[in-house]
N, C-alpha and C positions, 0 to 999 in steps of 0.2 A: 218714386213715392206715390205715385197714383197707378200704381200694378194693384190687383182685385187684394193680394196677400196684404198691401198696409191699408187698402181702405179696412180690412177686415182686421188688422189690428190696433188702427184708431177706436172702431168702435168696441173690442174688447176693451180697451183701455179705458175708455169711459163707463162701461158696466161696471168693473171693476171698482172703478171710483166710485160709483153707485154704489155698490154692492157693500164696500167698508161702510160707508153713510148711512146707513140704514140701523148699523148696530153702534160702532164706535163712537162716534158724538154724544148717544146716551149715556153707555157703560162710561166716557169722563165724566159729565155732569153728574153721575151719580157717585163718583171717584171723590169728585170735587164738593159736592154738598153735601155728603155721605147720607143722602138718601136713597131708596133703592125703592122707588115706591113709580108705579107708571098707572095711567086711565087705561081706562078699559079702549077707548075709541086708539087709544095711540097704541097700545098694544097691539090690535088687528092691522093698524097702519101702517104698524114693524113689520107684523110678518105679512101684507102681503106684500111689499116691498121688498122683504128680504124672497120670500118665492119669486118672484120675478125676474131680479138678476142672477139667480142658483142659477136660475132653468135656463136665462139668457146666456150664462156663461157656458153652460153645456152646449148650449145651440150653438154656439160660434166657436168651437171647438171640432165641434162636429162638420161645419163649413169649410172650416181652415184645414182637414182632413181633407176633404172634397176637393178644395184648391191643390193642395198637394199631390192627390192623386190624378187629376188632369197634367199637371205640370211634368209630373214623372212619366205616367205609362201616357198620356198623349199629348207630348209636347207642341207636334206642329197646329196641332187644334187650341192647343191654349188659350188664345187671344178671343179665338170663335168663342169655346166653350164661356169661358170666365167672361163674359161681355159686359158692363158697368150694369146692363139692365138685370142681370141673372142674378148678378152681387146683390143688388138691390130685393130684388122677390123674396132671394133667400133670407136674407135680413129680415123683411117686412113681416115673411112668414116668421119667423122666428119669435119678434115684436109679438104678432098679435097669438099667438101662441102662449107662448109666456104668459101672456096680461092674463088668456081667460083662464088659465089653469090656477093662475095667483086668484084671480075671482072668485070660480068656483068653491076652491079651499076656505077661504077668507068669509064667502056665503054658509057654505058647512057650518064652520066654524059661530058664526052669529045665530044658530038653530037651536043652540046646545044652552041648557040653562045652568047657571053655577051656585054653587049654596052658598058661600061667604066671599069672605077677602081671602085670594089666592097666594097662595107664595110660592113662586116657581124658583127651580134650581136650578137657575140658569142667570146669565147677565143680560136675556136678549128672549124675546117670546117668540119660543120655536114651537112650532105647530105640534112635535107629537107631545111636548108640556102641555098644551093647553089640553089638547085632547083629553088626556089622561087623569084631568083635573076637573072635568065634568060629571057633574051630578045625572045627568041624560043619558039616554041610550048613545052610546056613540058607533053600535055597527057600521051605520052609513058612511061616517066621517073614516072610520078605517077601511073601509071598500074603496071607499073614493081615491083614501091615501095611496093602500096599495095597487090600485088603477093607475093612478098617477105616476106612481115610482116606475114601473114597469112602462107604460107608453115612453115618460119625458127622460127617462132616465136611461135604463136597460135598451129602450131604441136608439138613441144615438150614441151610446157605447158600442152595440153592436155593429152600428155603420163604420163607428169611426175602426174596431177591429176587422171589417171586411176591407174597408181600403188599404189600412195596414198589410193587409194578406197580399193585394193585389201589387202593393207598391212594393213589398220583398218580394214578389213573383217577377216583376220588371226588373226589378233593379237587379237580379240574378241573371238575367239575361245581357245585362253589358257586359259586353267583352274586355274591358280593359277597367283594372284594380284602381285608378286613378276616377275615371268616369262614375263607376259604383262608391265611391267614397264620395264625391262630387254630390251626385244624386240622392244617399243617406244622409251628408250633412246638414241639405235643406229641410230635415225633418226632426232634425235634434233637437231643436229648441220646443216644436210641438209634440214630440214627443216626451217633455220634461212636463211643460206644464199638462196635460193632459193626464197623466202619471201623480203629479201632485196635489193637483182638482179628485180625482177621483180617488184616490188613498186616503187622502183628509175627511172626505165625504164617507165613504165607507167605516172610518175609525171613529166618527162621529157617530152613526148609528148603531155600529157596535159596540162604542164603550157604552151607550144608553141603553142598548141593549141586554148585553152580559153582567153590570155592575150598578150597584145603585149607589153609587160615589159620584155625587155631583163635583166634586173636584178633577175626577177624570172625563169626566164628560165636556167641563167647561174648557178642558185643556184640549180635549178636539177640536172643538167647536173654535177655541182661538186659532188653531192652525189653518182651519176650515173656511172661517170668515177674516182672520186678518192677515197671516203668513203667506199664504196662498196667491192673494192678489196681491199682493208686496212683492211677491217674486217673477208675476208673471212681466210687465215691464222689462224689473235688472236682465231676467233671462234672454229675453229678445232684445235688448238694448246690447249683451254681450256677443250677441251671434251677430250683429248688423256690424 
């Protein structure tokens, strides 16, 4: 339990925890007083908070790939490679990453002037509603977005598919059908949720995308923000 793989799923664990909190405690109170009405300061509150743990969850995904692929293609170096200091940097960076990207957005965001009382189609104040919902020029604010998407996003998708490459490149090289099952199995479980994380994430921007059906949108978005870390847990609780 103190191997680099569970300090790094402890602290998925608690983003996660994060990450439901940010939306779910409101969406009841408003279930339960059937109000659906939020300030403006709690709104930006929500979502830079909810940007923070998206982006942290993708970081540590992208880590827990990293760990994998030392563990597989260079096993004897493991202990070296994966050293509690390395765990730690990469965390840290991850941290302060997150924070400013959630910052920056959250800054955008407060630039932009709005003409009345807004009503968003959503249960939770997601950044491309609010955008969209401005009275201001918002170029900047979609520059920044799609900067953002592409650095925090599309970059540690693509790591985590280069390791992938290199861990089926290893793992075709063990000689014995026993051993190559052995060494795929340790990747099942992140290979499920990182599959789930990012499909839910994708169906979210695309039902918002292709359809102007707030009912289909908010049913991503539930898979997106609450299913998703529901599962990540039961799934590694079932592989351990």
């Amino acid at each position: 339990f103190h191997s680099p793989m569970y300090f790094l799923l402890r602290n998925l664990s608690f983003v996660d925890i994060c990450f439901v909190s940010t939306t779910i405690p409101k969406m009841l109170v408003n279930i339960q007083t059937q109000s659906q009405v939020i300030t403006y300061t709690g709104c930006i509150t929500q979502m830079y908070f909810y940007m923070l743990f998206a982006a942290l969850d993708d970081f540590l995904l992208t880590v827990m790939v990293y760990d994998r692929f030392v563990a597989i293609c260079h096993p004897l170096h493991y202990t070296v490679i994966m050293n509690p200091r390395l765990c730690g940097l990469l965390l840290l960076v991850s941290w302060i990453t997150s924070a400013l990207d959630s910052l920056l957005q959250s800054l955008m965001v407060l630039r932009l002037s709005f003409c009345t009382v807004l009503k968003i189609s959503h249960f939770f104040c997601e950044l491309n509603q609010i955008v969209q919902l401005a009275c201001s020029d918002t170029f900047l604010n979609n520059l920044v977005l799609y900067l953002s998407a592409v650095l925090l996003a599309a970059g540690p998708f693509a790591g985590i598919l280069y390791s992938y490459t290199k861990i089926v490149s290893c793992i075709r090289g063990i000689p014995s059908a026993q051993g190559k099952f052995k060494a795929f199995s340790t990747c099942v479980s992140h290979l499920s949720v990182v599959f789930l994380f990012y499909c839910t994430g994708l169906g979210v921007y695309l039902s918002s995308a292709a359809t102007h059906s707030s009912h289909s949108g908010a049913v991503a978005s539930v898979m997106y923000t609450v299913v998703t870390p529901m599962l990540n847990p039961m799934i590694y609780s079932l592989r351990n």
